[in-house]
ROBASE-712675 format. One record per residue (C-alpha): residue number from 1; residue in one letter; x, y, z. Coordinates in nm, 4 decimals, m for minus. Each point is the difference from the previous one (the first is absolute). Layout:
BEGIN
[NUM,A,[X,Y,Z]]
...
//
This chain:
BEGIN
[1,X,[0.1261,m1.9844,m1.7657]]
[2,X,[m0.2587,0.3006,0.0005]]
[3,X,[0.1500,0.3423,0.1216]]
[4,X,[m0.1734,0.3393,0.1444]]
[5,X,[0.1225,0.3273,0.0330]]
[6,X,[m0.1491,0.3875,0.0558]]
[7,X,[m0.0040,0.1971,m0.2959]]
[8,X,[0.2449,0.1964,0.0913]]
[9,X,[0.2671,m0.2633,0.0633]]
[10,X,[0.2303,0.0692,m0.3060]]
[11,X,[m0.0179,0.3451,0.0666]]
[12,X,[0.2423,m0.0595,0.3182]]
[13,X,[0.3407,0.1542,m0.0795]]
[14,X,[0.2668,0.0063,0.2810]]
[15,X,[0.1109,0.3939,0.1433]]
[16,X,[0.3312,m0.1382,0.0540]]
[17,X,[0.2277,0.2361,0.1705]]
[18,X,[m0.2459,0.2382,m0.0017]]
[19,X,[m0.2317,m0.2317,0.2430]]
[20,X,[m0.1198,0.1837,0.2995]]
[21,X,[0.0400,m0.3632,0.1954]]
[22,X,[0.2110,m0.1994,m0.1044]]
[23,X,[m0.0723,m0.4380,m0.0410]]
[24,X,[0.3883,m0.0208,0.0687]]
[25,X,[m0.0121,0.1165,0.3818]]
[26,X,[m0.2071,m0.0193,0.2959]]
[27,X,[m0.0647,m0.4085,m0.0211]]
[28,X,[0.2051,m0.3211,m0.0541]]
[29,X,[m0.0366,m0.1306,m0.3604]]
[30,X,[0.0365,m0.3530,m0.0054]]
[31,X,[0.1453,m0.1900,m0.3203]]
[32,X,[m0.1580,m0.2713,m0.0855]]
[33,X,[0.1666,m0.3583,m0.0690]]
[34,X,[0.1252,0.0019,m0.4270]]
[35,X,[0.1281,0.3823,0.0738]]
[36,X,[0.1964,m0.1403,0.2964]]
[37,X,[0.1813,m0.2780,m0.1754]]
[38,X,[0.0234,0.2718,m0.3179]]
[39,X,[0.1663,0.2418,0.2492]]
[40,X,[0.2400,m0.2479,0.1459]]
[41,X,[0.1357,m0.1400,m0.4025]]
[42,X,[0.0869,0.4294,m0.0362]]
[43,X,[0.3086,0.0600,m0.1324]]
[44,X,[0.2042,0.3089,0.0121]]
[45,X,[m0.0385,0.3695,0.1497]]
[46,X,[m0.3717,m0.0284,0.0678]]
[47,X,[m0.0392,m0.3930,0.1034]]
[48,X,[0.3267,0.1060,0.2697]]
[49,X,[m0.2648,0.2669,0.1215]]
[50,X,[m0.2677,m0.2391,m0.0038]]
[51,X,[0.1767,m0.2669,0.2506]]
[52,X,[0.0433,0.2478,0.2142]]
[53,X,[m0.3016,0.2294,0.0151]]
[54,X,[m0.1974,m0.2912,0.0702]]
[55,X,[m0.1401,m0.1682,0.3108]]
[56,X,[0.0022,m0.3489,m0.1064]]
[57,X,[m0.1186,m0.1583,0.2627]]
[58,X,[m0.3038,0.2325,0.0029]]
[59,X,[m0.0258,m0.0119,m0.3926]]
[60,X,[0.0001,0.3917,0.0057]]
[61,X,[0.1837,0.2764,m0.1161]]
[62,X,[0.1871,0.1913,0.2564]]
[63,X,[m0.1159,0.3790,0.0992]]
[64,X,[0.2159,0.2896,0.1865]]
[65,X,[m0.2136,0.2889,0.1492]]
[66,X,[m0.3892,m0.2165,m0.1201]]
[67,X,[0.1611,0.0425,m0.3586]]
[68,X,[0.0388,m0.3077,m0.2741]]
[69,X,[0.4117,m0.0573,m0.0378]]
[70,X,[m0.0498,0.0406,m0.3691]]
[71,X,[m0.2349,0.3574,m0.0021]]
[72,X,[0.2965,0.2439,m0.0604]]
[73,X,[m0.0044,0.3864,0.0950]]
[74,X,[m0.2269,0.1180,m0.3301]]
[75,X,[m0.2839,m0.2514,0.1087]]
[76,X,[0.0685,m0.2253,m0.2459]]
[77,X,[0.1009,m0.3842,0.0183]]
[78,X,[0.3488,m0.1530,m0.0524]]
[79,X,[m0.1081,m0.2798,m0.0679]]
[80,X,[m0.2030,0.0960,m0.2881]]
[81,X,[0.2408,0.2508,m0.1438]]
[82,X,[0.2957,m0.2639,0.0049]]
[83,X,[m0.1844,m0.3210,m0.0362]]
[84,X,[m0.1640,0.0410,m0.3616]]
[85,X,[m0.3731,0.1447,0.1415]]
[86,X,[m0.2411,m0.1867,0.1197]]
[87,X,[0.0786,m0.3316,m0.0669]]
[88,X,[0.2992,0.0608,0.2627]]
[89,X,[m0.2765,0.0244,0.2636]]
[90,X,[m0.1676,m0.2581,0.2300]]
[91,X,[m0.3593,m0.0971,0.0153]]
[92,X,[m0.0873,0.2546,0.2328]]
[93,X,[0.1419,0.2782,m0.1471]]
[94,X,[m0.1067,m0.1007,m0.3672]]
[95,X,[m0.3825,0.0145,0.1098]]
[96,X,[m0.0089,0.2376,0.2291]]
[97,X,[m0.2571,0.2004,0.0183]]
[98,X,[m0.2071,m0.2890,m0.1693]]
[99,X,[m0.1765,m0.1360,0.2637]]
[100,X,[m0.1548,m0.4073,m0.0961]]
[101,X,[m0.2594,m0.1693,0.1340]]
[102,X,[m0.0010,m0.3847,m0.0937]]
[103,X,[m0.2419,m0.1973,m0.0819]]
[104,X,[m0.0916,m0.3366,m0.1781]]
[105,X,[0.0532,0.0535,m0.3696]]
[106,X,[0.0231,0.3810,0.0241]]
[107,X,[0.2174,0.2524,0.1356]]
[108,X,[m0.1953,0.3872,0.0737]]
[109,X,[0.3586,0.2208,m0.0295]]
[110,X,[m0.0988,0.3929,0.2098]]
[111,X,[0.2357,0.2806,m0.0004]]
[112,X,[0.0710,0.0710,0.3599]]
[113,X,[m0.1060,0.3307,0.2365]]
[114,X,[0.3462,m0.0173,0.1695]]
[115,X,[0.1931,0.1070,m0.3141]]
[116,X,[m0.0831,0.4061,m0.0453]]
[117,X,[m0.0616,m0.0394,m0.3822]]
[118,X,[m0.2127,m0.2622,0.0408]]
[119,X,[m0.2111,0.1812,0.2227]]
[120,X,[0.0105,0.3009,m0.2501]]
[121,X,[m0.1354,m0.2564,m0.2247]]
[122,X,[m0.2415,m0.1847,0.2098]]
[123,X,[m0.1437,0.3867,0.2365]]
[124,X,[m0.0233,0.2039,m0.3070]]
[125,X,[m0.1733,m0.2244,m0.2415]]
[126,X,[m0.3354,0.1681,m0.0383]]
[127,X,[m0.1705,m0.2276,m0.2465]]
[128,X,[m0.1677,m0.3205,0.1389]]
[129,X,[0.2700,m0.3008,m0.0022]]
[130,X,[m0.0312,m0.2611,m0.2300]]
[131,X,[0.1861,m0.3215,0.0273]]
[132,X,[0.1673,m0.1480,m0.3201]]
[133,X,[0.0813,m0.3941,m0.0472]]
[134,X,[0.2430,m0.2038,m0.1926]]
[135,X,[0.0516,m0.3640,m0.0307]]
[136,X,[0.3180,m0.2039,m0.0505]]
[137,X,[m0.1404,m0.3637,m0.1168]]
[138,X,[0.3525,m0.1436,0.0596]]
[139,X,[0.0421,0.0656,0.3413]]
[140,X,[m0.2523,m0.2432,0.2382]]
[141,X,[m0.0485,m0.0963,0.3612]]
[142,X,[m0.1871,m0.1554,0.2288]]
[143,X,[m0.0960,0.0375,0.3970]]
[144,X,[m0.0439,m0.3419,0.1287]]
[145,X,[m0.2086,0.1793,0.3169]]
[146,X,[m0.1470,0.2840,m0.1894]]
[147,X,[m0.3469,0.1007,0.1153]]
[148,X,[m0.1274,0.0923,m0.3788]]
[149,X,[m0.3683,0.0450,0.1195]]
[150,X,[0.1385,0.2382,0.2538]]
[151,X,[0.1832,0.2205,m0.2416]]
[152,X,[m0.2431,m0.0114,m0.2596]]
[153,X,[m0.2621,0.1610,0.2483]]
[154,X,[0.2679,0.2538,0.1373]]
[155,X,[0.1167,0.1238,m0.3346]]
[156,X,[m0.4087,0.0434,m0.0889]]
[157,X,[m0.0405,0.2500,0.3582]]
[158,X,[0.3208,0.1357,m0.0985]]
[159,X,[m0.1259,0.1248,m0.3767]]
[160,X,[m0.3177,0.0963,0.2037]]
[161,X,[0.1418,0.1975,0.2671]]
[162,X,[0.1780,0.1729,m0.2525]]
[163,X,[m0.2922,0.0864,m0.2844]]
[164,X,[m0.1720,0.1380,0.3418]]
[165,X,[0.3408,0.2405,0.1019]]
[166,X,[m0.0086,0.1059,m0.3507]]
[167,X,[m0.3467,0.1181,m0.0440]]
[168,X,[0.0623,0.3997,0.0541]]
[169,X,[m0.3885,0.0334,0.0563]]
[170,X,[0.0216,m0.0900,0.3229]]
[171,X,[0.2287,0.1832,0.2830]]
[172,X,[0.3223,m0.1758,0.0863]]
[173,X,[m0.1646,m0.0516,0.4130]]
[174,X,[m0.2892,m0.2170,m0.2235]]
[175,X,[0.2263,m0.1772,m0.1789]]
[176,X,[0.2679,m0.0798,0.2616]]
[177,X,[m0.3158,m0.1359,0.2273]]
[178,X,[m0.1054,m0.2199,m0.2293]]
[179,X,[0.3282,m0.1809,m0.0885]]
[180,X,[0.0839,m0.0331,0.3382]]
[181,X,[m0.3314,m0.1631,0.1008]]
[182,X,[m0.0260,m0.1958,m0.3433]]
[183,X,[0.3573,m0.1669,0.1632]]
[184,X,[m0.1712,m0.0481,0.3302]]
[185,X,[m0.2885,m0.1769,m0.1122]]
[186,X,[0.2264,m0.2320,m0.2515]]
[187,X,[0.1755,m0.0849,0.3345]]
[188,X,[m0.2534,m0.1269,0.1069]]
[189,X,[m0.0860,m0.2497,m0.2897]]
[190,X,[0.3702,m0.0955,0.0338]]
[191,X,[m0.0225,m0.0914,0.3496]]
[192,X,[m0.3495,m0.1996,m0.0162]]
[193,X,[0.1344,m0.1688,m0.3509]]
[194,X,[m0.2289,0.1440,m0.1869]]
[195,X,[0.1405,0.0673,m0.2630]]
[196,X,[m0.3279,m0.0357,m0.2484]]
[197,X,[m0.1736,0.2713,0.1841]]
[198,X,[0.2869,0.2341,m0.1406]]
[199,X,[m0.1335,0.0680,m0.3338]]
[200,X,[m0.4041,0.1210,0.1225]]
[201,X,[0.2453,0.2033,0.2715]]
[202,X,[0.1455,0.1738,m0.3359]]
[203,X,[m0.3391,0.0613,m0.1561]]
[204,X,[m0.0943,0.1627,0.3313]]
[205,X,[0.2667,0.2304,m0.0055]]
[206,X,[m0.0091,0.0479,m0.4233]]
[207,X,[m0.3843,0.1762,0.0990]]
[208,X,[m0.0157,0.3537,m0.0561]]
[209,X,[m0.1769,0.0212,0.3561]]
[210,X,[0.3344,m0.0370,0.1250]]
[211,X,[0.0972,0.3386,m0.0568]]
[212,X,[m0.3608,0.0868,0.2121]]
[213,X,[0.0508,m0.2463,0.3079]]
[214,X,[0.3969,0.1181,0.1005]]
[215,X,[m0.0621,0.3798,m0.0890]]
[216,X,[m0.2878,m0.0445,0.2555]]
[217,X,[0.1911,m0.1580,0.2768]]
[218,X,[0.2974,0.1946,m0.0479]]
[219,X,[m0.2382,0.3079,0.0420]]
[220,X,[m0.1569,m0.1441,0.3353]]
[221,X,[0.3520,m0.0825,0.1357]]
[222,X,[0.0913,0.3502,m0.0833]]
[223,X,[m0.3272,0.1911,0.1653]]
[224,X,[0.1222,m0.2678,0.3343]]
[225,X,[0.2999,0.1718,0.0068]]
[226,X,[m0.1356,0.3601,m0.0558]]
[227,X,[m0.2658,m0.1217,0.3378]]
[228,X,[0.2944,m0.0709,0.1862]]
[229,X,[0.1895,0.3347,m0.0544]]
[230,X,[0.3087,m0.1733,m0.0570]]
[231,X,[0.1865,m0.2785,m0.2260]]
[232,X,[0.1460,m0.2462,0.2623]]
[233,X,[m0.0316,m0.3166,m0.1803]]
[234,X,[0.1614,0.1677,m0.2960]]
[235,X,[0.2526,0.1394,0.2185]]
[236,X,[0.0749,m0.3343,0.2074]]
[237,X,[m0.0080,m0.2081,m0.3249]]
[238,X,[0.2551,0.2092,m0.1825]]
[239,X,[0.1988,m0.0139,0.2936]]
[240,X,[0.0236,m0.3508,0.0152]]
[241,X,[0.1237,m0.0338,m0.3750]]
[242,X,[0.2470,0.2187,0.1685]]
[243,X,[0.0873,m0.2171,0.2572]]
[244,X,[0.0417,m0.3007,m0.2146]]
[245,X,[0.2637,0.1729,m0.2116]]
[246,X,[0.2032,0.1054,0.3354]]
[247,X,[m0.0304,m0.3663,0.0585]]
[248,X,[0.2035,m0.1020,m0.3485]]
[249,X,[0.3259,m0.1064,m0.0668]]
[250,X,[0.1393,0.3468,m0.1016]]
[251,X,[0.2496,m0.0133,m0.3657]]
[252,X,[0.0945,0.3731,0.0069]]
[253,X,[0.1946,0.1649,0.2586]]
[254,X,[m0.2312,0.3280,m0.0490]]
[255,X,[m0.3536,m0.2004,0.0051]]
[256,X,[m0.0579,0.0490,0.4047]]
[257,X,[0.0766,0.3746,m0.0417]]
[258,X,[m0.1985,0.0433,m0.2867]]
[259,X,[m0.2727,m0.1820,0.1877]]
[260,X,[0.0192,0.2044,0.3113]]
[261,X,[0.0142,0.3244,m0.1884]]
[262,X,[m0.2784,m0.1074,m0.1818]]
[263,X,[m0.2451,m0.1134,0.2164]]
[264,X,[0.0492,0.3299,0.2215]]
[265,X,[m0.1066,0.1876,m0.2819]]
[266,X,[m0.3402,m0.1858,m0.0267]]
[267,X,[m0.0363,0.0045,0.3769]]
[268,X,[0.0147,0.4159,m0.0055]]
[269,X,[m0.2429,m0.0129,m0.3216]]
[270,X,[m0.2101,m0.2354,0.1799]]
[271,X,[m0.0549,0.2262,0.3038]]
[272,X,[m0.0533,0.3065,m0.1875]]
[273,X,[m0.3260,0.1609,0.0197]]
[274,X,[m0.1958,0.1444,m0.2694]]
[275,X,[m0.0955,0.2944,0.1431]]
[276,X,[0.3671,0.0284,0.1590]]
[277,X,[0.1405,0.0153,m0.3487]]
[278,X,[m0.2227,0.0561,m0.2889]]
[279,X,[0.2778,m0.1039,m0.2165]]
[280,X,[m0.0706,m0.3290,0.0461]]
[281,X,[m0.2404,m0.1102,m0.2442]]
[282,X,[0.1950,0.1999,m0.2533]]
[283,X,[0.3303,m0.2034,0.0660]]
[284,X,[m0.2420,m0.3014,m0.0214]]
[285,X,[m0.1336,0.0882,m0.3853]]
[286,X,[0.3696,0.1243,m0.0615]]
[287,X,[0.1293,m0.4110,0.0897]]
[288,X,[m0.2727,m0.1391,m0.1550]]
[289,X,[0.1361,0.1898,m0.3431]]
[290,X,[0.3048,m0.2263,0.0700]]
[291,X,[m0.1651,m0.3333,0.1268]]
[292,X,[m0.3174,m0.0069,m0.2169]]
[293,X,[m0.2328,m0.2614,m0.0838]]
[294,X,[0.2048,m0.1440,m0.2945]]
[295,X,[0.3265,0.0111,0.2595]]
[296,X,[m0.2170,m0.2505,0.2343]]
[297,X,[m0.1034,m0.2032,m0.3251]]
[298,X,[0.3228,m0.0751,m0.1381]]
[299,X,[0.1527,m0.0968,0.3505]]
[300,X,[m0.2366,m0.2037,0.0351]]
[301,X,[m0.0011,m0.1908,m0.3022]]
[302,X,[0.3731,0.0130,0.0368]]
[303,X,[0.0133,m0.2547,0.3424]]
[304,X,[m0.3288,m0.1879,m0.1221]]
[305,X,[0.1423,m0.0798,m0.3327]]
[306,X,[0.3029,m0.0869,0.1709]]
[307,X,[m0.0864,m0.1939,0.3038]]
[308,X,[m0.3456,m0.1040,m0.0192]]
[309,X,[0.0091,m0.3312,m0.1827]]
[310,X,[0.2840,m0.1173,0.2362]]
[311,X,[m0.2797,m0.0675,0.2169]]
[312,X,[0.0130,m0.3485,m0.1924]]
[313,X,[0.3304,m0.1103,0.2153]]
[314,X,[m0.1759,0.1571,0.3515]]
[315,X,[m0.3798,m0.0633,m0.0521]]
[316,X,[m0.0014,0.4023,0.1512]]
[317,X,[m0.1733,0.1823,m0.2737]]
[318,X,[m0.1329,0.2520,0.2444]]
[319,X,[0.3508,0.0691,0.1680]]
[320,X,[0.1437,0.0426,m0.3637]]
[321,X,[m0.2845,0.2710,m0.0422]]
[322,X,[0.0429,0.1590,0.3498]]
[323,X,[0.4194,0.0398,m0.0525]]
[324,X,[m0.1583,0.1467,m0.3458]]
[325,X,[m0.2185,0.2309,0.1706]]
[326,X,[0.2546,0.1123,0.2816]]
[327,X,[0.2630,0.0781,m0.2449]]
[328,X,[m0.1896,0.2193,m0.1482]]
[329,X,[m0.1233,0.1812,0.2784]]
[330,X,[0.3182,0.0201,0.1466]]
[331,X,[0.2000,0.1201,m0.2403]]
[332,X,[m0.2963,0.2624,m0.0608]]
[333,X,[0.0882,0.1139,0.3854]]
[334,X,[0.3998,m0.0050,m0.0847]]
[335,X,[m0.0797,0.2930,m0.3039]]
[336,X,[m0.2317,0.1608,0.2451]]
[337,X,[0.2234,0.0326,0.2781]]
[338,X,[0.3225,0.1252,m0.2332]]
[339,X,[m0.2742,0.2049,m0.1529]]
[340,X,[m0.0757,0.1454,0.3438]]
[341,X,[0.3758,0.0304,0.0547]]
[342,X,[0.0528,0.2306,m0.2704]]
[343,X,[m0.2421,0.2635,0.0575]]
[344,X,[0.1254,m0.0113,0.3399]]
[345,X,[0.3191,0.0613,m0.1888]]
[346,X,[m0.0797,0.2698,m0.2068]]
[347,X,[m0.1647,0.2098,0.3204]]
[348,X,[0.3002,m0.0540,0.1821]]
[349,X,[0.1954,0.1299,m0.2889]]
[350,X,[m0.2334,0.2948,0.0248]]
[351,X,[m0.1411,m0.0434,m0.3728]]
[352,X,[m0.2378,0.2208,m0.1375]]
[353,X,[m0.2600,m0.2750,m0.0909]]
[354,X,[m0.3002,m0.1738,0.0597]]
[355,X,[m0.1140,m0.3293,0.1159]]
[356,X,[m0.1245,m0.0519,m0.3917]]
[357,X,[0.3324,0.1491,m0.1841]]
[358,X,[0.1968,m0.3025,m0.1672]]
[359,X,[0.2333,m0.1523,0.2407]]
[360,X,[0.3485,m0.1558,m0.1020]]
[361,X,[m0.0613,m0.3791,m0.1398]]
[362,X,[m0.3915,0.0702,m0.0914]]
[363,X,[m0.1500,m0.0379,m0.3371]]
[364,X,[0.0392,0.2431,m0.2591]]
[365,X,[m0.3096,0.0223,m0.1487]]
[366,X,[0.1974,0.0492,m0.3479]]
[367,X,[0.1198,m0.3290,0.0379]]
[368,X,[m0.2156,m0.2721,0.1541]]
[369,X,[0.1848,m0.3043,m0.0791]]
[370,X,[0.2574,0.1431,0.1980]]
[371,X,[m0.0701,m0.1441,0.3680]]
[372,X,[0.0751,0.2054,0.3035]]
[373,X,[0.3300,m0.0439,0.1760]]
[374,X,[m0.1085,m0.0316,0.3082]]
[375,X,[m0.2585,m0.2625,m0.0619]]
[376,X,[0.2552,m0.2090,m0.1940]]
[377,X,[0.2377,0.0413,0.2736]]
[378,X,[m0.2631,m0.1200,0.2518]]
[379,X,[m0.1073,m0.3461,m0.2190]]
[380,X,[0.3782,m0.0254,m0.0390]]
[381,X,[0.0570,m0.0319,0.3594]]
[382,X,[m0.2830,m0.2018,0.0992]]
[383,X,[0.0375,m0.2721,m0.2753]]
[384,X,[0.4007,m0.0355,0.0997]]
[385,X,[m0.0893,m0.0843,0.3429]]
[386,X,[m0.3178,m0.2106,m0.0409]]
[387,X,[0.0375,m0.1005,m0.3532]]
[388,X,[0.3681,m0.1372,0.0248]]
[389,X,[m0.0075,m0.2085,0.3012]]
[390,X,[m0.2119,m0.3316,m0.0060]]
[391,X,[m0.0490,0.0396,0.3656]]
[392,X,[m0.1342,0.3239,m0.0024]]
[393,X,[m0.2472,m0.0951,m0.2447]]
[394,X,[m0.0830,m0.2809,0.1977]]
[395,X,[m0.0323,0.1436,0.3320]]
[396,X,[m0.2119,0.2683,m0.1339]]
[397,X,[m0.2343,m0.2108,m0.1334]]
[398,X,[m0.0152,m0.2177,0.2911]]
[399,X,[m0.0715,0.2866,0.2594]]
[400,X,[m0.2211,0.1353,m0.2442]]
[401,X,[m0.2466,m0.2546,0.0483]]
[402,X,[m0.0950,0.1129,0.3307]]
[403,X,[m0.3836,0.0923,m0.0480]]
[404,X,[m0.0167,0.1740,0.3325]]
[405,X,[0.2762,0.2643,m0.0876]]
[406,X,[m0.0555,m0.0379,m0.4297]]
[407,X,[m0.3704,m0.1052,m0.0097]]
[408,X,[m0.2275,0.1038,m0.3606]]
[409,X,[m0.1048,0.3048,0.1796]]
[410,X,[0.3054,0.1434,0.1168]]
[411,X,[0.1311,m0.0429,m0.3033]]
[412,X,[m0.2465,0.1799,m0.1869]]
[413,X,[0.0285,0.2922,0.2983]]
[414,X,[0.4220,0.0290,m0.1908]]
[415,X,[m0.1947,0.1300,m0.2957]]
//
């Protein structure tokens, strides 16, 4: 069995009670099978507590007020504390935030954007990711229906798409474009079954005049949208990704607020004039100091390293790509909009500062592995509602795929 993890996967190390959100509240966890019958053989004190702060008919540990049975008042879990550690813990709660994809013969392990350290880890890496591998010989399977072929060519866009998002030559609107059109045009091949045309499709997109050919469109789409005197098809397309997360199965009681809230403050930015409030572009270099290039790079390599290659079990490589894509962008929007909030904030608290001053949760430039609070916060959220519900995922992918609304060109208008 061959295994694959970021670089930074060992460097994971829980927060504990000092978590500012908590794995033990605000969703069910489900125990898994062995833990159940482990649970139910419990003797004393704690296995008393276990029959009866379980939902065995759900397979589930209870919760009063969104909050696990067994997270006491400090944060911290009963279970763990009273139980031995982690081997007193069921599956879910032993890998969490681990996140694995399967596949025949090896298992690609990711540390997951819901967990706050995690995304410490994963938002404030500023080298390039590498991906390390291990093999254990004595551990073999097989996938009677695996599509081999199919994966093979995946994993081979996948290493592509990510040598492109990692070439800091080229601006993060080049690089974006090109991985999101390389998965188009793969599509393609995968619909037709034509598979053997994959490989000259690489070479195309391995040519230096790659770099030449997006930078140039991206440049014409832009001077369109100068012509026009306005952005409506970024506008409209932004607001549909909008629309399809009002249209989710919602996991936290606070998401629709925080939604709401959030999307007002873009609206307000978004009909702002320029000349109205020269302030404007300076707010605009001030987020971009929060969300830069390498920001958008490691988000991105994030949901294509983990999702991508699942396009094996769906045949969708270009919906794996566009969820990619839209999670970035989205979450982008989330930091922008609690960005937004809190200079709103700090003028209504009458602060003596400018649009450019340090706000709470940003960077400090002393520091910059330390990732802004407010852009954590924002992943966070987003990857707990989309992340952690297999129909959410689903759904988004599915109305993601409608080219009138999500098209190559409105995409490109998001960056």
């Amino acid at each position: 069995m061959q295994y694959t993890v970021p670089h930074y996967y060992k460097k994971f190390h829980c927060l504990a009670k000092d978590c500012p959100a908590t794995c033990c509240a605000g969703w069910q966890i489900q125990i898994d099978p062995a833990s159940l019958r482990r649970y139910a053989l419990a003797k004393g004190p704690l296995g008393s507590r276990l029959k009866n702060e379980i939902v065995w008919s759900e397979k589930r540990f209870r919760q009063y007020g969104g909050r696990c049975a067994f997270l006491n008042e400090d944060n911290l879990c009963d279970l763990y504390l009273e139980g031995g550690g982690e081997k007193a813990f069921c599956r879910t709660c032993r890998t969490y935030p681990r996140h694995i994809e399967e596949f025949e013969g090896l298992r690609e392990i990711s540390l997951s954007l819901s967990c706050p350290a995690a995304a410490e880890l994963i938002l404030g890496c500023r080298e390039p990711v590498r991906f390390l591998h291990a093999e254990n010989p004595r551990k073999n399977e097989t996938y009677p229906e695996f599509d081999f072929l199919l994966f093979t060519k995946l994993a081979d866009a996948r290493s592509l798409m990510i040598d492109i998002l990692q070439n800091r030559e080229h601006s993060i609107k080049v690089r974006m474009a090109a991985v999101l059109s390389l998965a188009h045009d793969l599509q393609e091949r995968i619909d037709r079954n034509a598979l053997f045309d994959a490989d000259s499709l690489f070479e195309r997109y391995s040519s230096p005049r790659l770099w030449t050919w997006f930078s140039d469109r991206l440049r014409l789409l832009g001077k369109k949208a100068a012509k026009s005197g306005q952005n409506t098809r970024r506008d409209e397309t932004l607001g549909s990704l909008f629309v399809i997360l009002n249209q989710m199965e919602v996991l936290q009681p606070d998401w629709k607020a925080y939604l709401r809230e959030s999307r007002a403050a873009l609206w307000e930015a978004e009909a702002a004039s320029p000349e109205a409030d020269p302030d404007l572009q300076v707010q605009e270099d001030s987020f971009r100091e929060i969300f830069t290039d390498i920001t958008a790079e490691q988000l991105m390599i994030y949901f294509i390293f983990t999702y991508f290659c699942g396009a094996v079990y769906s045949r969708n490589a270009y919906g794996k790509m566009k969820f990619s894509f839209a999670g970035t962008v989205l979450i982008r929007e989330l930091a922008r909009a609690r960005f937004l909030l809190s200079l709103k904030k700090s003028a209504a608290d009458g602060a003596n500062r400018t649009p450019v001053q340090k706000i709470p949760g940003e960077c400090p430039a002393e520091s910059p592995e330390k990732c802004p609070v407010l852009l954590t916060d924002a992943a966070c959220r987003y990857a707990r509602e989309v992340e952690h519900s297999d129909f959410n995922k689903y759904k988004m992918e599915k109305l993601l795929g409608n080219e009138t609304k999500f098209s190559l060109e409105n995409l490109f208008s998001l960056l």
